[in-house]
Backbone as a printed PyTorch tensor [residue, N CA C, xyz], in Angstrom:
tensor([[[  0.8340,  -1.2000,   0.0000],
         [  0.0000,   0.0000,   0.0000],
         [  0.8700,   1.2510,   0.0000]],

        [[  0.5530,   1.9950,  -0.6600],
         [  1.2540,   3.5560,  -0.6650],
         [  0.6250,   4.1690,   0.1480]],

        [[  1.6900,   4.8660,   0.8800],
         [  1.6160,   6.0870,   1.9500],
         [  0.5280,   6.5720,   1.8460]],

        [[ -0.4920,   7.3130,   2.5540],
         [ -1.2850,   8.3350,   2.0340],
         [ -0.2010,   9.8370,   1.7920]],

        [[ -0.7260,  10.5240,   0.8230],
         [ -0.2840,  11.4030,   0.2390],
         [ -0.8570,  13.2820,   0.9920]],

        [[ -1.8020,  12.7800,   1.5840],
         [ -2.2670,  14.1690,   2.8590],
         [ -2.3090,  13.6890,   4.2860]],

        [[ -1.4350,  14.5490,   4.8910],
         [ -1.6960,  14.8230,   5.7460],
         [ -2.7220,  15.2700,   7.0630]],

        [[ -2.6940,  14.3660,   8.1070],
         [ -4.7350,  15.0830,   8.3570],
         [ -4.3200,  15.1180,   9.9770]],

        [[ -4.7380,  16.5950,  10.4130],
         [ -4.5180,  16.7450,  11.7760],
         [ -5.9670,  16.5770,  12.4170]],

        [[ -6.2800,  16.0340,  13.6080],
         [ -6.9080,  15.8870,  14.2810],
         [ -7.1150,  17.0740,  15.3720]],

        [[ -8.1570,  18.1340,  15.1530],
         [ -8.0210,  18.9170,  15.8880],
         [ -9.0130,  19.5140,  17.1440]],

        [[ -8.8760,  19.8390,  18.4360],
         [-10.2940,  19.9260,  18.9720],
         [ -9.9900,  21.3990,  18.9150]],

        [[-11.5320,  21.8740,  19.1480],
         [-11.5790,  23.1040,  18.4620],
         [-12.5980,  23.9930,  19.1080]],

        [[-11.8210,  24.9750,  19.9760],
         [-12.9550,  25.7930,  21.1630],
         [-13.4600,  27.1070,  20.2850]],

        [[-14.8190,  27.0520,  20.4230],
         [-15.0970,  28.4750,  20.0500],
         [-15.9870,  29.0040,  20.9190]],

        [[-16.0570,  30.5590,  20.5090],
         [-16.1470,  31.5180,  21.8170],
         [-17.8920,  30.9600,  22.3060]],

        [[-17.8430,  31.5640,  23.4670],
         [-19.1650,  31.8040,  24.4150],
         [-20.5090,  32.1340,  23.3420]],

        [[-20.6460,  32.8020,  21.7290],
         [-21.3010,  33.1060,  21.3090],
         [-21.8920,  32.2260,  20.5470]],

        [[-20.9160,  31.5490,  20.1190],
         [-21.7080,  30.3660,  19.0530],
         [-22.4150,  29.1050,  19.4870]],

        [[-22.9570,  28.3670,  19.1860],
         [-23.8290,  27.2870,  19.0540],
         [-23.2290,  25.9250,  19.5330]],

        [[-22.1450,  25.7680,  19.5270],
         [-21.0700,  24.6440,  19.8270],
         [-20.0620,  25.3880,  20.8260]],

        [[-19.5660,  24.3240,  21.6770],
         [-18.4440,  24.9740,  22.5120],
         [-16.9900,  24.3430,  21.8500]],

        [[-17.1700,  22.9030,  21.7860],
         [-16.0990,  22.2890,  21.2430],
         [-16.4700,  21.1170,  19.8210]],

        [[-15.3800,  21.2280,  19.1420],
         [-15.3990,  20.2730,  18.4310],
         [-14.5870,  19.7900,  17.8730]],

        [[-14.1010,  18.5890,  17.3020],
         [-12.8890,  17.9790,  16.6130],
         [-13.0290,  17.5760,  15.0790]],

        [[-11.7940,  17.6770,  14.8530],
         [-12.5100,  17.6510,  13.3500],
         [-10.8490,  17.3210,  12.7820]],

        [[-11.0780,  16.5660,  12.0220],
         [-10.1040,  16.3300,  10.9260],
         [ -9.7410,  16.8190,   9.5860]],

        [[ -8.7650,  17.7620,   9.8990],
         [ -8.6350,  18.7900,   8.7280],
         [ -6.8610,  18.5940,   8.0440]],

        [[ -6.1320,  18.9850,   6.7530],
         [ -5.8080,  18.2230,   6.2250],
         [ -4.6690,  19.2480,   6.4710]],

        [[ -3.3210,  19.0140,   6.8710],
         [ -2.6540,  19.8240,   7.4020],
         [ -1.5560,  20.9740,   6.3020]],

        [[ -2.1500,  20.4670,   4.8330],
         [ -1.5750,  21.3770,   4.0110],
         [ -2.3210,  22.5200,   3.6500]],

        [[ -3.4200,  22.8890,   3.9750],
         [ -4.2250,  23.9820,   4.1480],
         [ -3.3690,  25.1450,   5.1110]],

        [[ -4.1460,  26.4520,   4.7140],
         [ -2.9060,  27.3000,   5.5380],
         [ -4.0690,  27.7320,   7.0170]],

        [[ -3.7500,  28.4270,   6.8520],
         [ -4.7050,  28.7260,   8.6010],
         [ -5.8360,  29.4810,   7.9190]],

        [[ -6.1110,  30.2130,   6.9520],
         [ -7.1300,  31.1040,   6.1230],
         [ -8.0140,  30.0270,   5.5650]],

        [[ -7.4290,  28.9400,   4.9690],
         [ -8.1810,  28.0110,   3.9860],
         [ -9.0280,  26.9970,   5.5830]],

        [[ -7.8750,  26.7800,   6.2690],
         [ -8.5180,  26.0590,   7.7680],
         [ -9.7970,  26.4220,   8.1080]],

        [[ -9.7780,  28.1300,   8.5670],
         [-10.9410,  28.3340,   8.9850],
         [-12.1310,  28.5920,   8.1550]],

        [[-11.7880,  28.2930,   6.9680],
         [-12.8990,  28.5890,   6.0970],
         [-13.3430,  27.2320,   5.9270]],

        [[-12.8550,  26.3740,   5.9510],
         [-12.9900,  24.8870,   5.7800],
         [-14.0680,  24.5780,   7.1910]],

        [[-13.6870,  25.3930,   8.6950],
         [-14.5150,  24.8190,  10.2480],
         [-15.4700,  25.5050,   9.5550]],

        [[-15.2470,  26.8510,   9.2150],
         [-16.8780,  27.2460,   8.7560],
         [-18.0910,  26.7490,   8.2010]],

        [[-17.4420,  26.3260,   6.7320],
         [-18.0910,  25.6530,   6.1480],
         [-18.7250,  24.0670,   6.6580]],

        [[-17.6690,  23.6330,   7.2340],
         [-18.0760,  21.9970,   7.3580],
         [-19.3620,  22.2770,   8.8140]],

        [[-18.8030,  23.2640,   9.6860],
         [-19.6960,  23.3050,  11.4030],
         [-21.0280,  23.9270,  11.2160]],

        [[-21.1220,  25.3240,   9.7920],
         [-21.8270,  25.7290,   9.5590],
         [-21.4820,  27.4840,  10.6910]],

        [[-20.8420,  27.6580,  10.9790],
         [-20.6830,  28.4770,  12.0390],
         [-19.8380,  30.0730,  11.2280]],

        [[-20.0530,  31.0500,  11.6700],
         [-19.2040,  32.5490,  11.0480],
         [-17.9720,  32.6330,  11.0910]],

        [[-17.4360,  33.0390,  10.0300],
         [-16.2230,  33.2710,  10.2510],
         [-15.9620,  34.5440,   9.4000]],

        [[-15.8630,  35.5940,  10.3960],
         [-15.8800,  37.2070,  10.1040],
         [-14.0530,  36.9920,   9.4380]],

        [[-14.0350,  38.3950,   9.1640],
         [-12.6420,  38.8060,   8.4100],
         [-11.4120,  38.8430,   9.9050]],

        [[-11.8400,  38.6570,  11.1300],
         [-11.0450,  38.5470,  11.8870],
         [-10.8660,  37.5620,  12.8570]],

        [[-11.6070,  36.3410,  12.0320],
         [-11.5750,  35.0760,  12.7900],
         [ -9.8820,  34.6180,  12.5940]],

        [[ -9.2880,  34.4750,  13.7940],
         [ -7.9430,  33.4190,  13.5540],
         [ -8.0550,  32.2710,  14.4150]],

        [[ -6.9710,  31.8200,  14.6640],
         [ -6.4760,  30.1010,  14.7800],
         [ -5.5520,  30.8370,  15.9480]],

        [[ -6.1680,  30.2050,  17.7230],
         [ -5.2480,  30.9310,  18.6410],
         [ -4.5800,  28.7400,  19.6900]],

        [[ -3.5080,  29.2920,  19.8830],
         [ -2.6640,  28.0070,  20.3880],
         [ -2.7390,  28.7230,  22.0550]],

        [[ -3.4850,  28.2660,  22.3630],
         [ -3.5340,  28.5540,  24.3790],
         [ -2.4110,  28.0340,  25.2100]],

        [[ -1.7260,  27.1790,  24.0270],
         [ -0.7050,  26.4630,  25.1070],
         [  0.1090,  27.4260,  24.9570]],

        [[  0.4760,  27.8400,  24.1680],
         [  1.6490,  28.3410,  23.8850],
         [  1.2250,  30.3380,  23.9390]],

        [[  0.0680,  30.2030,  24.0990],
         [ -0.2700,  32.0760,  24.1500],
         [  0.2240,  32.6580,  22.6590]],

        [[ -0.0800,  31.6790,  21.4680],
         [  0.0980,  32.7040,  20.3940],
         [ -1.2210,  32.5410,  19.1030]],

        [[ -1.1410,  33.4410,  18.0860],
         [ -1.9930,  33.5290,  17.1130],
         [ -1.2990,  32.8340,  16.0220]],

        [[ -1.8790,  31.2060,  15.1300],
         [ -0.7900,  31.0700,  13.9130],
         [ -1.2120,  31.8770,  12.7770]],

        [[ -0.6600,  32.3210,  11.8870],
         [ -0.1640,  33.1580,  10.8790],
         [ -0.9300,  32.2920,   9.7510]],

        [[ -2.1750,  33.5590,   9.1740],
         [ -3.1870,  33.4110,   8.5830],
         [ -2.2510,  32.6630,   7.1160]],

        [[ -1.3010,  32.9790,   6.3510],
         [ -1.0440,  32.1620,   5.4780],
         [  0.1030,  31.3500,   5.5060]],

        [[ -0.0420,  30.5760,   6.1620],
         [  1.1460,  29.5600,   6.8220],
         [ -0.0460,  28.4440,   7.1950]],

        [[  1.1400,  27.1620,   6.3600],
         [  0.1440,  26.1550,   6.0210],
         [  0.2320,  25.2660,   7.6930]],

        [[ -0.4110,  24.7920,   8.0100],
         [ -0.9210,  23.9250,   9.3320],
         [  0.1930,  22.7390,   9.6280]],

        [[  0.5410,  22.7360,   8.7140],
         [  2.1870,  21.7850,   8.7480],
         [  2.9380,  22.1810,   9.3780]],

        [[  2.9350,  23.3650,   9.0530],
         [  4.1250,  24.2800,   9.8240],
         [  4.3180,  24.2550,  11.1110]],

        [[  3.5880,  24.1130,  11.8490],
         [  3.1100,  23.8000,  13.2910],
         [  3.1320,  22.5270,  13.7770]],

        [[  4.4740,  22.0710,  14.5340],
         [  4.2120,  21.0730,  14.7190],
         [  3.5320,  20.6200,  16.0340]],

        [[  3.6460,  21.4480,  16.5080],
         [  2.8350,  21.3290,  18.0050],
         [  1.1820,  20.9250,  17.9630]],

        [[  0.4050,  21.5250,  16.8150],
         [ -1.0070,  21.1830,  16.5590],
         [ -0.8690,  20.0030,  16.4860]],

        [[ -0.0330,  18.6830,  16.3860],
         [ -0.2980,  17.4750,  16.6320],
         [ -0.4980,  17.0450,  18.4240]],

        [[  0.3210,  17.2370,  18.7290],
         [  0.0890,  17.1020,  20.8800],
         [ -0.6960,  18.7400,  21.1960]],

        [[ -1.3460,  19.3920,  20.5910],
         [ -1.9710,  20.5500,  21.2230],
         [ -3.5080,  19.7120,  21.5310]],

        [[ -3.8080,  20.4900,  22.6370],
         [ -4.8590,  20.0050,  23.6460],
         [ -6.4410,  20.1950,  22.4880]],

        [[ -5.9600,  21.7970,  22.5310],
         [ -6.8860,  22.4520,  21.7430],
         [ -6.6650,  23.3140,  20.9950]],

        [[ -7.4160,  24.1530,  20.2330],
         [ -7.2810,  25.2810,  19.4140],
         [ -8.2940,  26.1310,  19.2260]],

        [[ -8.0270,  27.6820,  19.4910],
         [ -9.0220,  28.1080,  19.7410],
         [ -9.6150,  29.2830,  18.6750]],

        [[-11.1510,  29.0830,  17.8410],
         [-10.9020,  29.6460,  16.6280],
         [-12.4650,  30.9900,  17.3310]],

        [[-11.5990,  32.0880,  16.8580],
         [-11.9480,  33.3000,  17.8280],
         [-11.1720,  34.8950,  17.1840]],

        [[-12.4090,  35.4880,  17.3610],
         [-11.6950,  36.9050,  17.1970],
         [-10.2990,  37.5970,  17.1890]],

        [[ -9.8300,  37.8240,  16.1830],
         [ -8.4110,  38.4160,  16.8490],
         [ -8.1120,  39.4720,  17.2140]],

        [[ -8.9020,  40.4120,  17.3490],
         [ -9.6890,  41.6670,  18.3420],
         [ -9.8730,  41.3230,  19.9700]],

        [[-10.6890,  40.1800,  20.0140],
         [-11.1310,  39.9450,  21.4220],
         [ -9.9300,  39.2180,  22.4670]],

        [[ -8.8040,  39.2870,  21.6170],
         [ -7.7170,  38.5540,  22.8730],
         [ -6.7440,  39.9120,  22.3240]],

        [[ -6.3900,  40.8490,  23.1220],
         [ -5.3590,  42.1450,  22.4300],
         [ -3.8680,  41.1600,  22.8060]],

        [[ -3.3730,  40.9360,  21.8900],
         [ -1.7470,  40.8770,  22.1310],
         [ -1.8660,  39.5450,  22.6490]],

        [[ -2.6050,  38.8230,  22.7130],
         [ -3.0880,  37.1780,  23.6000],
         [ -3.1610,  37.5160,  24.8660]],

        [[ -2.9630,  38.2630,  25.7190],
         [ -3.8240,  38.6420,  26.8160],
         [ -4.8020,  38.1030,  27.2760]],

        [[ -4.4850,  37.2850,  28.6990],
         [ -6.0500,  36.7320,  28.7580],
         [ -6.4590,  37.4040,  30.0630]],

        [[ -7.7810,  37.8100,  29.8940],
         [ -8.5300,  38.1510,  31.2480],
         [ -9.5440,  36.8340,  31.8630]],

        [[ -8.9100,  36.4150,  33.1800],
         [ -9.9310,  35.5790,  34.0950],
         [-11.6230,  36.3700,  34.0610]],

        [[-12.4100,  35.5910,  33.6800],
         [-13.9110,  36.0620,  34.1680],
         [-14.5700,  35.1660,  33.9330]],

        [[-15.0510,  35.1740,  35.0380],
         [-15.8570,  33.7750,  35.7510],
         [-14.9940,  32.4970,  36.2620]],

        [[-15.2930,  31.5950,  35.0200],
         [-14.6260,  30.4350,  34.8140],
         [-13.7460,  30.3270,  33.2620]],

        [[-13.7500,  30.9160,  32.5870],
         [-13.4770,  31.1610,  31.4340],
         [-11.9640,  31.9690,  31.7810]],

        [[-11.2550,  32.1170,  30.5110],
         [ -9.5970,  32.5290,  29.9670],
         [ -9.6360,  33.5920,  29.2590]],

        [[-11.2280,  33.3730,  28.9800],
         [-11.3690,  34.3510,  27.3800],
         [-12.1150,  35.4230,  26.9130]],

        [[-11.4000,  36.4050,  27.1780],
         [-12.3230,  37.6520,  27.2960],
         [-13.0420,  38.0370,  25.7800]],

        [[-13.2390,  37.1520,  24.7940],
         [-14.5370,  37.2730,  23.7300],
         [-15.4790,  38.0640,  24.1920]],

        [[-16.2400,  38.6260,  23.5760],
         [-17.6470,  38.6380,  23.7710],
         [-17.8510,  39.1980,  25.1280]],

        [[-17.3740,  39.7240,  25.7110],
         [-17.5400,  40.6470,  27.1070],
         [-18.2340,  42.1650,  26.4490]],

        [[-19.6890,  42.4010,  26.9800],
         [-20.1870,  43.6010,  26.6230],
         [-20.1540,  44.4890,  27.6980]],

        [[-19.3870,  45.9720,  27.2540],
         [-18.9440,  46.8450,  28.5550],
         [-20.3690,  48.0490,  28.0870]]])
Protein backbone atom coordinates (compact mmCIF):
# COMPACT_ATOMS: atom_id res chain seq x y z
CA UNK A 1 0.00 0.00 0.00
CA UNK A 2 1.25 3.56 -0.67
CA UNK A 3 1.62 6.09 1.95
CA UNK A 4 -1.28 8.34 2.03
CA UNK A 5 -0.28 11.40 0.24
CA UNK A 6 -2.27 14.17 2.86
CA UNK A 7 -1.70 14.82 5.75
CA UNK A 8 -4.74 15.08 8.36
CA UNK A 9 -4.52 16.75 11.78
CA UNK A 10 -6.91 15.89 14.28
CA UNK A 11 -8.02 18.92 15.89
CA UNK A 12 -10.29 19.93 18.97
CA UNK A 13 -11.58 23.10 18.46
CA UNK A 14 -12.95 25.79 21.16
CA UNK A 15 -15.10 28.47 20.05
CA UNK A 16 -16.15 31.52 21.82
CA UNK A 17 -19.16 31.80 24.41
CA UNK A 18 -21.30 33.11 21.31
CA UNK A 19 -21.71 30.37 19.05
CA UNK A 20 -23.83 27.29 19.05
CA UNK A 21 -21.07 24.64 19.83
CA UNK A 22 -18.44 24.97 22.51
CA UNK A 23 -16.10 22.29 21.24
CA UNK A 24 -15.40 20.27 18.43
CA UNK A 25 -12.89 17.98 16.61
CA UNK A 26 -12.51 17.65 13.35
CA UNK A 27 -10.10 16.33 10.93
CA UNK A 28 -8.64 18.79 8.73
CA UNK A 29 -5.81 18.22 6.23
CA UNK A 30 -2.65 19.82 7.40
CA UNK A 31 -1.58 21.38 4.01
CA UNK A 32 -4.23 23.98 4.15
CA UNK A 33 -2.91 27.30 5.54
CA UNK A 34 -4.70 28.73 8.60
CA UNK A 35 -7.13 31.10 6.12
CA UNK A 36 -8.18 28.01 3.99
CA UNK A 37 -8.52 26.06 7.77
CA UNK A 38 -10.94 28.33 8.98
CA UNK A 39 -12.90 28.59 6.10
CA UNK A 40 -12.99 24.89 5.78
CA UNK A 41 -14.52 24.82 10.25
CA UNK A 42 -16.88 27.25 8.76
CA UNK A 43 -18.09 25.65 6.15
CA UNK A 44 -18.08 22.00 7.36
CA UNK A 45 -19.70 23.30 11.40
CA UNK A 46 -21.83 25.73 9.56
CA UNK A 47 -20.68 28.48 12.04
CA UNK A 48 -19.20 32.55 11.05
CA UNK A 49 -16.22 33.27 10.25
CA UNK A 50 -15.88 37.21 10.10
CA UNK A 51 -12.64 38.81 8.41
CA UNK A 52 -11.05 38.55 11.89
CA UNK A 53 -11.57 35.08 12.79
CA UNK A 54 -7.94 33.42 13.55
CA UNK A 55 -6.48 30.10 14.78
CA UNK A 56 -5.25 30.93 18.64
CA UNK A 57 -2.66 28.01 20.39
CA UNK A 58 -3.53 28.55 24.38
CA UNK A 59 -0.71 26.46 25.11
CA UNK A 60 1.65 28.34 23.89
CA UNK A 61 -0.27 32.08 24.15
CA UNK A 62 0.10 32.70 20.39
CA UNK A 63 -1.99 33.53 17.11
CA UNK A 64 -0.79 31.07 13.91
CA UNK A 65 -0.16 33.16 10.88
CA UNK A 66 -3.19 33.41 8.58
CA UNK A 67 -1.04 32.16 5.48
CA UNK A 68 1.15 29.56 6.82
CA UNK A 69 0.14 26.16 6.02
CA UNK A 70 -0.92 23.93 9.33
CA UNK A 71 2.19 21.78 8.75
CA UNK A 72 4.13 24.28 9.82
CA UNK A 73 3.11 23.80 13.29
CA UNK A 74 4.21 21.07 14.72
CA UNK A 75 2.83 21.33 18.00
CA UNK A 76 -1.01 21.18 16.56
CA UNK A 77 -0.30 17.48 16.63
CA UNK A 78 0.09 17.10 20.88
CA UNK A 79 -1.97 20.55 21.22
CA UNK A 80 -4.86 20.00 23.65
CA UNK A 81 -6.89 22.45 21.74
CA UNK A 82 -7.28 25.28 19.41
CA UNK A 83 -9.02 28.11 19.74
CA UNK A 84 -10.90 29.65 16.63
CA UNK A 85 -11.95 33.30 17.83
CA UNK A 86 -11.69 36.91 17.20
CA UNK A 87 -8.41 38.42 16.85
CA UNK A 88 -9.69 41.67 18.34
CA UNK A 89 -11.13 39.95 21.42
CA UNK A 90 -7.72 38.55 22.87
CA UNK A 91 -5.36 42.15 22.43
CA UNK A 92 -1.75 40.88 22.13
CA UNK A 93 -3.09 37.18 23.60
CA UNK A 94 -3.82 38.64 26.82
CA UNK A 95 -6.05 36.73 28.76
CA UNK A 96 -8.53 38.15 31.25
CA UNK A 97 -9.93 35.58 34.10
CA UNK A 98 -13.91 36.06 34.17
CA UNK A 99 -15.86 33.77 35.75
CA UNK A 100 -14.63 30.44 34.81
CA UNK A 101 -13.48 31.16 31.43
CA UNK A 102 -9.60 32.53 29.97
CA UNK A 103 -11.37 34.35 27.38
CA UNK A 104 -12.32 37.65 27.30
CA UNK A 105 -14.54 37.27 23.73
CA UNK A 106 -17.65 38.64 23.77
CA UNK A 107 -17.54 40.65 27.11
CA UNK A 108 -20.19 43.60 26.62
CA UNK A 109 -18.94 46.84 28.56
Amino acid sequence: LAPPTQMALVMRIKFPPTYPLIYKTLRIDANLTVVQAIKFISETLNVAAGDNIGLYLPQEKRWLEDNVALSTYPQLQDAEEIEFKDKNDSLSGNSVKLGEHNDPCCVLQ
